[in-house]
C-alpha positions as semicolon CSV with decimal commas, in nm:
position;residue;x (nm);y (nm);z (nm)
1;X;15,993;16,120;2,668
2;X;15,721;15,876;2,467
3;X;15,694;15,930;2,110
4;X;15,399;16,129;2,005
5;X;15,074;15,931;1,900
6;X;14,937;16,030;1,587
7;X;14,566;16,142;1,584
8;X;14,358;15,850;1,413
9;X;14,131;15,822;1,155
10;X;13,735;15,785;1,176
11;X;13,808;15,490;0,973
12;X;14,101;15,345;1,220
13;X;13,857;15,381;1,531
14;X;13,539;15,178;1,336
15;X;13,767;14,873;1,282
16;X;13,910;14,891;1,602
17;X;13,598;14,909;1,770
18;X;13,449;14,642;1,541
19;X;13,672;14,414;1,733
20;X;13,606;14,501;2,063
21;X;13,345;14,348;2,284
22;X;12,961;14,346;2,208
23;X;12,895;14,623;2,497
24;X;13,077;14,888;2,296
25;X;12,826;14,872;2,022
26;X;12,621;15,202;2,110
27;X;13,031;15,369;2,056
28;X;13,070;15,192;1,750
29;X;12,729;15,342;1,573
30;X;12,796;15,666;1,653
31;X;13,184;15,603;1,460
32;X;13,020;15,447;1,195
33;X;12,797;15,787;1,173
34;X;13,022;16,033;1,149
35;X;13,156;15,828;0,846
36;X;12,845;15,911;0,639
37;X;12,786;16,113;0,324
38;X;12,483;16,305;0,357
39;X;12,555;16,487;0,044
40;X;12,491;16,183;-0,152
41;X;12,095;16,239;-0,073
42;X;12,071;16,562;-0,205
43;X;11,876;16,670;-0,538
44;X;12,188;16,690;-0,752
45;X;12,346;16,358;-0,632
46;X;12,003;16,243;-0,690
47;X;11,979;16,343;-1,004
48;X;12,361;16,181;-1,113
49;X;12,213;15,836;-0,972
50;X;11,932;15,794;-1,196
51;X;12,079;15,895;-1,494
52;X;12,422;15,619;-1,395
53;X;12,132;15,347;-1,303
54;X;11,939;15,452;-1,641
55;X;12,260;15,490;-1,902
56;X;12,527;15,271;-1,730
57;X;12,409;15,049;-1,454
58;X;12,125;14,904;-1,669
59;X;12,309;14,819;-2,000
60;X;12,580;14,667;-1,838
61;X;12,364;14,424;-1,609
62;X;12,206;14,372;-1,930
63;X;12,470;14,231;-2,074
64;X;12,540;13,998;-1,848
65;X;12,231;13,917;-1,682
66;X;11,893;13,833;-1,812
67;X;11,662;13,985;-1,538
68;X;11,311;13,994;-1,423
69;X;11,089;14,043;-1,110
70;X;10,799;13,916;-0,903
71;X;10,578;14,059;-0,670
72;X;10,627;14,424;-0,782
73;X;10,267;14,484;-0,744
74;X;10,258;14,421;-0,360
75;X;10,480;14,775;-0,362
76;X;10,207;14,973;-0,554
77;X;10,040;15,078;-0,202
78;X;10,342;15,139;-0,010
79;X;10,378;15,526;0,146
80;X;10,674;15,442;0,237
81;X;10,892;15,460;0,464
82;X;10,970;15,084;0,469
83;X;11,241;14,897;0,533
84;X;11,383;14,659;0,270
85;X;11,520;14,363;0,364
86;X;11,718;14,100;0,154
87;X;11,923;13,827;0,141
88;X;12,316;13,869;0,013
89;X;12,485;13,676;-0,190
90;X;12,704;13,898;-0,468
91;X;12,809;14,284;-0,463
92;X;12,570;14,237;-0,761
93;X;12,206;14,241;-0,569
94;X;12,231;14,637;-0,482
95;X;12,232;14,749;-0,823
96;X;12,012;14,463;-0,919
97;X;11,690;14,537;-0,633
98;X;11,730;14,923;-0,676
99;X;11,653;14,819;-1,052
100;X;11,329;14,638;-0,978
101;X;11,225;14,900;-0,745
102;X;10,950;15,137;-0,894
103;X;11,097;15,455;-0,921
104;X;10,931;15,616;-0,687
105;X;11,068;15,422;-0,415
106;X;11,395;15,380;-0,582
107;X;11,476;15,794;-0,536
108;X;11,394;15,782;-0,137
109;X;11,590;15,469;-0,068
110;X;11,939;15,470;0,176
111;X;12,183;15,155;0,109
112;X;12,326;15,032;0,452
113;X;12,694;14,909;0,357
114;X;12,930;14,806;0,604
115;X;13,126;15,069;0,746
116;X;13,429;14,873;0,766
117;X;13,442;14,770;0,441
118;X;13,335;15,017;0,188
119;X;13,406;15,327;0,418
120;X;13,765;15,245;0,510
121;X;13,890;15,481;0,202
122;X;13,713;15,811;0,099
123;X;13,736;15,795;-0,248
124;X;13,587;15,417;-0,241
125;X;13,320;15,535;0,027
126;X;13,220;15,854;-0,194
127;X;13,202;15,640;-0,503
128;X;12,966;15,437;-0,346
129;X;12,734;15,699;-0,162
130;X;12,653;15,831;-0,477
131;X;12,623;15,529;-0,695
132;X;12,407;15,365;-0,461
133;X;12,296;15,608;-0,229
134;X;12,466;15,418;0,062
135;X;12,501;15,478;0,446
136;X;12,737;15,313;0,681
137;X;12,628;15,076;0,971
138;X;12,810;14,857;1,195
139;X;12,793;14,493;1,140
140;X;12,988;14,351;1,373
141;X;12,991;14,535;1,717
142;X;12,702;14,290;1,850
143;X;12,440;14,553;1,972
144;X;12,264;14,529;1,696
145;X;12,003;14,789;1,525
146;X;11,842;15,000;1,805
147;X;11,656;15,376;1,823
148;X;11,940;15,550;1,982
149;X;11,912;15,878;1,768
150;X;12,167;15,763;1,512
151;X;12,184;15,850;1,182
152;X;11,948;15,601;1,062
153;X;11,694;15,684;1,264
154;X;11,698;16,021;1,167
155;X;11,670;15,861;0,807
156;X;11,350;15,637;0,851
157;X;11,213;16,014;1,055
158;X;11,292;16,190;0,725
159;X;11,076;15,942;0,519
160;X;11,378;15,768;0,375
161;X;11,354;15,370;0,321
162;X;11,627;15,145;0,400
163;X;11,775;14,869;0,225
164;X;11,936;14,629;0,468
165;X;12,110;14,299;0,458
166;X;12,064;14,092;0,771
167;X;12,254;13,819;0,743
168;X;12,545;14,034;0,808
169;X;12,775;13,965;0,491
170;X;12,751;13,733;0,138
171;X;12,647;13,380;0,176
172;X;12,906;13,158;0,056
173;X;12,785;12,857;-0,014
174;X;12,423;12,948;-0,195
175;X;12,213;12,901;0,122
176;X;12,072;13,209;0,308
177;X;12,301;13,258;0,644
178;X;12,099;13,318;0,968
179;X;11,888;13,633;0,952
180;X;11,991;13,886;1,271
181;X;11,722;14,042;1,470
182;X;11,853;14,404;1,383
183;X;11,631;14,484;1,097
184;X;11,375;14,380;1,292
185;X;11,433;14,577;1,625
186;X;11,458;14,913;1,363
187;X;11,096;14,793;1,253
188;X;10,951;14,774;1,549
189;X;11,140;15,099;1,672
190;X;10,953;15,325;1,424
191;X;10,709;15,149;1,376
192;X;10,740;15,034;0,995
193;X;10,653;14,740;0,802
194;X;10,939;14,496;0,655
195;X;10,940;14,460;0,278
196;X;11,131;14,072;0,233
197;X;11,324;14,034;-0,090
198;X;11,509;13,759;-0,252
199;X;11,743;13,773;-0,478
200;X;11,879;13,459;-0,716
201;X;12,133;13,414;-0,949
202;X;12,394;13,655;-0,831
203;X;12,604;13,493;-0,713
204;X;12,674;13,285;-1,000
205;X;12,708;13,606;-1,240
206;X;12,925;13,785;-0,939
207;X;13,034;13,534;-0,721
208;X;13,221;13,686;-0,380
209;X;13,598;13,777;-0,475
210;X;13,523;13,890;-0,832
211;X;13,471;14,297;-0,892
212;X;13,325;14,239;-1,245
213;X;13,050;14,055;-1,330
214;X;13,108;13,730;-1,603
215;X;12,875;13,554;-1,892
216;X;12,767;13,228;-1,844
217;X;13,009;12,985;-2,073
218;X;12,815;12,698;-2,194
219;X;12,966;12,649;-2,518
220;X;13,126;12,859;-2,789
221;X;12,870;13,110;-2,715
222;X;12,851;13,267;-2,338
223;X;12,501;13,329;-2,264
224;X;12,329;13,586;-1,994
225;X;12,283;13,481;-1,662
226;X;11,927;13,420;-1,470
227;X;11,831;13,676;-1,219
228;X;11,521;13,689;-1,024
229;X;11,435;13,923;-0,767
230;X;11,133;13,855;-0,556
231;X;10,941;14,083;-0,337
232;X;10,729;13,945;-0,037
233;X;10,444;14,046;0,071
234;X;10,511;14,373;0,350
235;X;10,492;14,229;0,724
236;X;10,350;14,486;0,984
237;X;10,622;14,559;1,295
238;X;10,370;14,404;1,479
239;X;10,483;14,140;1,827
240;X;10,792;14,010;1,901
241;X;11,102;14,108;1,698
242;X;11,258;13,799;1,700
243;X;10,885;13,626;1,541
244;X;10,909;13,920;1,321
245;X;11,266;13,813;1,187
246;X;11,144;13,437;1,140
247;X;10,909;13,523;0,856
248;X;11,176;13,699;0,682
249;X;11,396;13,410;0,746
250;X;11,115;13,174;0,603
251;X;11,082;13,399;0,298
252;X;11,467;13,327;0,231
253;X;11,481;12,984;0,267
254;X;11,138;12,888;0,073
255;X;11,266;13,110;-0,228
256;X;11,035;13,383;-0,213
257;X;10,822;13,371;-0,543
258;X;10,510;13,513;-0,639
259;X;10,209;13,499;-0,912
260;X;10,306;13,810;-1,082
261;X;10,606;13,785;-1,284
262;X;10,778;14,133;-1,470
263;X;11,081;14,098;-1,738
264;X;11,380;14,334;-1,714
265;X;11,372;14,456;-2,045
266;X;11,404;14,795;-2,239
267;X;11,161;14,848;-2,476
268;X;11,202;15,020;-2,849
269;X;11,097;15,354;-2,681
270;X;11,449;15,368;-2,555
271;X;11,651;15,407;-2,250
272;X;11,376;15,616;-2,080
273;X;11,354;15,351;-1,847
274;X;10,942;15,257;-1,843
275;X;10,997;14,929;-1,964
276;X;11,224;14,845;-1,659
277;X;11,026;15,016;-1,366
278;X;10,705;15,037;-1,505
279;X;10,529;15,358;-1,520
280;X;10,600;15,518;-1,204
């Protein structure tokens, strides 16, 4: 008689599948799916995430990171939803763009987080989801970002915008990795404009294998790190995917930048948060 096969986990079947060939992608969305939270988008989880970004989040990047923005202003005319993309270098740049995000976009804003990394334990994947407001994709199945009726499309349908990271995983040496065509396709799909961010100075502050941020050590006195986030100007989901991806990549490797330039700091009124997002 064969021994009895125990029933596996969600969690099992997404890293299996993440290592199976490139046709099974469409299979390994729909695992990834059933892996999500969607309890972390409701009012009261809301609600906890601003108040942890306001009272936690804030004062401790504070402490170990001097931070500022440009290009906030090309956001001010945005009815969203958009699709965020950015480059990756440090668990550090979520908490960092939601920061610099007005508010207003902030609150309608889905994380995509690899589903075989932060979803392979419930606790960690729940932590996350409402910390960061996170969803789980598939990064490594090869089929890439399509409209197949998954559960990010019925995100960007609700009016929810979508942070994504294209390049897959964190750069390791400093220098944006190739951008995939995935955020891209998903533009194009529903028809939404791109909104390219870069983000330096993470990596130094949070560099990949450490889960706490440090203080830059120049002398008897650590200092604050630099961190700059940059937002592009929006590109329409207009032509060829693969064109569309190529500014985005451009935006990476020239640095981003822009005229206007906004400091990350709290004012005397407070932690009431105007002074970091602006009035939004």
């Amino acid at each position: 008689m064969p021994p009895l096969r125990r029933k596996r986990s969600w969690q099992s079947r997404v890293a299996d599948a993440a290592r199976s060939a490139p046709e099974r992608g469409r299979e390994l969305r729909a695992a990834a799916a059933q892996l999500d939270l969607p309890w972390a988008r409701s009012l009261p989880a809301r609600f906890v995430r601003e108040r942890f970004m306001q009272f936690v989040l804030n004062p401790v990047m504070d402490f170990y990171a001097a931070r500022r923005a440009t290009g906030r202003e090309k956001l001010a005319s945005l009815n969203g939803p958009v699709i965020l993309v950015a480059n990756h270098a440090s668990h550090m740049d979520t908490p960092v763009i939601l920061s610099a995000l007005p508010r207003r976009l902030r609150k309608r804003t889905a994380v995509a987080a690899a589903a075989d990394y932060f979803y392979r334990n419930r606790l960690v994947a729940s932590i996350v989801s409402l910390i960061f407001n996170t969803v789980p994709i598939e990064r490594r199945g090869g089929g890439g970002l399509t409209r197949d009726g998954s559960h990010l499309d019925s995100l960007l349908e609700d009016g929810w915008n979508l942070l994504l990271y294209p390049e897959g995983t964190r750069a390791r040496n400093g220098v944006p990795s190739r951008v995939r065509r995935g955020a891209a396709v998903l533009a194009a799909a529903h028809n939404l404009s791109i909104i390219p961010i870069r983000v330096t100075g993470t990596a130094d502050a949070m560099p990949p294998g450490r889960l706490w941020p440090r203080r830059l050590r120049r002398g008897p006195v650590s200092k604050r790190h630099r961190i700059e986030v940059s937002f592009g100007e929006p590109i329409p989901p207009l032509g060829d995917p693969t064109a569309l991806i190529e500014r985005v990549q451009t935006f990476f490797e020239n640095g981003g930048g822009g005229p206007s330039t906004s400091p990350y700091r709290r004012s005397a009124r407070g932690h009431n948060g105007h002074a970091l997002h602006g009035r939004d």
